[in-house]
C-alpha positions in Angstrom: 30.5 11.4 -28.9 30.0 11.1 -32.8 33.9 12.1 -33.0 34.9 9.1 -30.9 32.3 6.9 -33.5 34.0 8.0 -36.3 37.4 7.6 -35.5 36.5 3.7 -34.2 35.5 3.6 -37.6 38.3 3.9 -38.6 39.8 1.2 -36.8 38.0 -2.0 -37.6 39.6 -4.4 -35.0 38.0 -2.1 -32.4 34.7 -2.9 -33.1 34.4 -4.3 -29.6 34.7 -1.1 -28.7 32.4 0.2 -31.5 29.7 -2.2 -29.6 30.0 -0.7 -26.5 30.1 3.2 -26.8 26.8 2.0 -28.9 25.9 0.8 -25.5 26.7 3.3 -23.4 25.0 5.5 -25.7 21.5 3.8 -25.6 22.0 4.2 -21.5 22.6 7.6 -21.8 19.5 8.4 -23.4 17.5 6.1 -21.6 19.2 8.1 -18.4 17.5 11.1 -19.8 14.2 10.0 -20.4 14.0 8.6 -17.5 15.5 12.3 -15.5 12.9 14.1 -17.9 10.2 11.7 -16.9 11.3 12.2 -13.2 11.7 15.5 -13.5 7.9 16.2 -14.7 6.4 13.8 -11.9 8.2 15.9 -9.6 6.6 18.9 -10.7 3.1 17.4 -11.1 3.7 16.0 -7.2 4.8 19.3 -6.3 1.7 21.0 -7.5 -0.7 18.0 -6.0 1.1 18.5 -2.6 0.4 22.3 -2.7 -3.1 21.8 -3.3 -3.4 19.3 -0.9 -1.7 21.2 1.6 -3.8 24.5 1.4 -7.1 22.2 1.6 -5.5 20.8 4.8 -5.2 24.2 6.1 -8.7 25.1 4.9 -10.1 22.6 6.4 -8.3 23.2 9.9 -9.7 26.6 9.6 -13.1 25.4 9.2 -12.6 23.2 12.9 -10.8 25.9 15.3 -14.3 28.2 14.7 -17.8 27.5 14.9 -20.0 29.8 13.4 -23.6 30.6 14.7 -26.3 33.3 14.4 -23.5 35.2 12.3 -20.3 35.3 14.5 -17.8 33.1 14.9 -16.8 31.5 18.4 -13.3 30.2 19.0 -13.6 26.1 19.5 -10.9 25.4 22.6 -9.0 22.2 23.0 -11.0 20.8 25.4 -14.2 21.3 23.0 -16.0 24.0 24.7 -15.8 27.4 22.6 -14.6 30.9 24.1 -17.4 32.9 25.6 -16.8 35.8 23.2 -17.6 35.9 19.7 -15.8 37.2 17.1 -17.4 38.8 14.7 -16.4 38.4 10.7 -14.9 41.5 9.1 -17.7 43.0 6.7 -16.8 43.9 3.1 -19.2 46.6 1.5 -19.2 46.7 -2.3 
């Protein structure tokens, strides 16, 4: 837009005109602040909801099984648990 500035230079009974592509400049930066601002809270919110989300599932894993003497038994809706264990997969080092 520095072209159009230059030629309203030019031109001094346009200087109402001068005033407000000065004004529409200062919004157009502001507009991209505020997008870059935007823009980096969306990623930051985006990161914070993936975290939270694989807690969430962590946790839900925690309630469907409870674990006792070493195996795991299967927690039903109802509250009881299945009447066979499973048993966690082993890993030798």
């Amino acid at each position: 837009m520095d072209w159009l500035a230059n030629l309203l230079k030019e031109f001094p009974a346009l200087s109402v005109a001068r005033e407000r592509l000065a004004l529409v400049e200062e919004r157009f930066r502001n507009v991209e602040s505020e997008n870059q601002r935007l823009r980096n809270e969306n990623e930051r919110l985006a990161a914070e909801r993936s975290a939270l989300q694989a807690q969430v599932n962590r946790l839900q894993r925690q309630d469907e099984f409870i674990e006792e003497r070493g195996v795991l038994w299967k927690r039903k809706r109802d509250g009881s648990v299945d009447a066979f264990p499973i048993v966690p997969h082993v890993v030798s080092s």
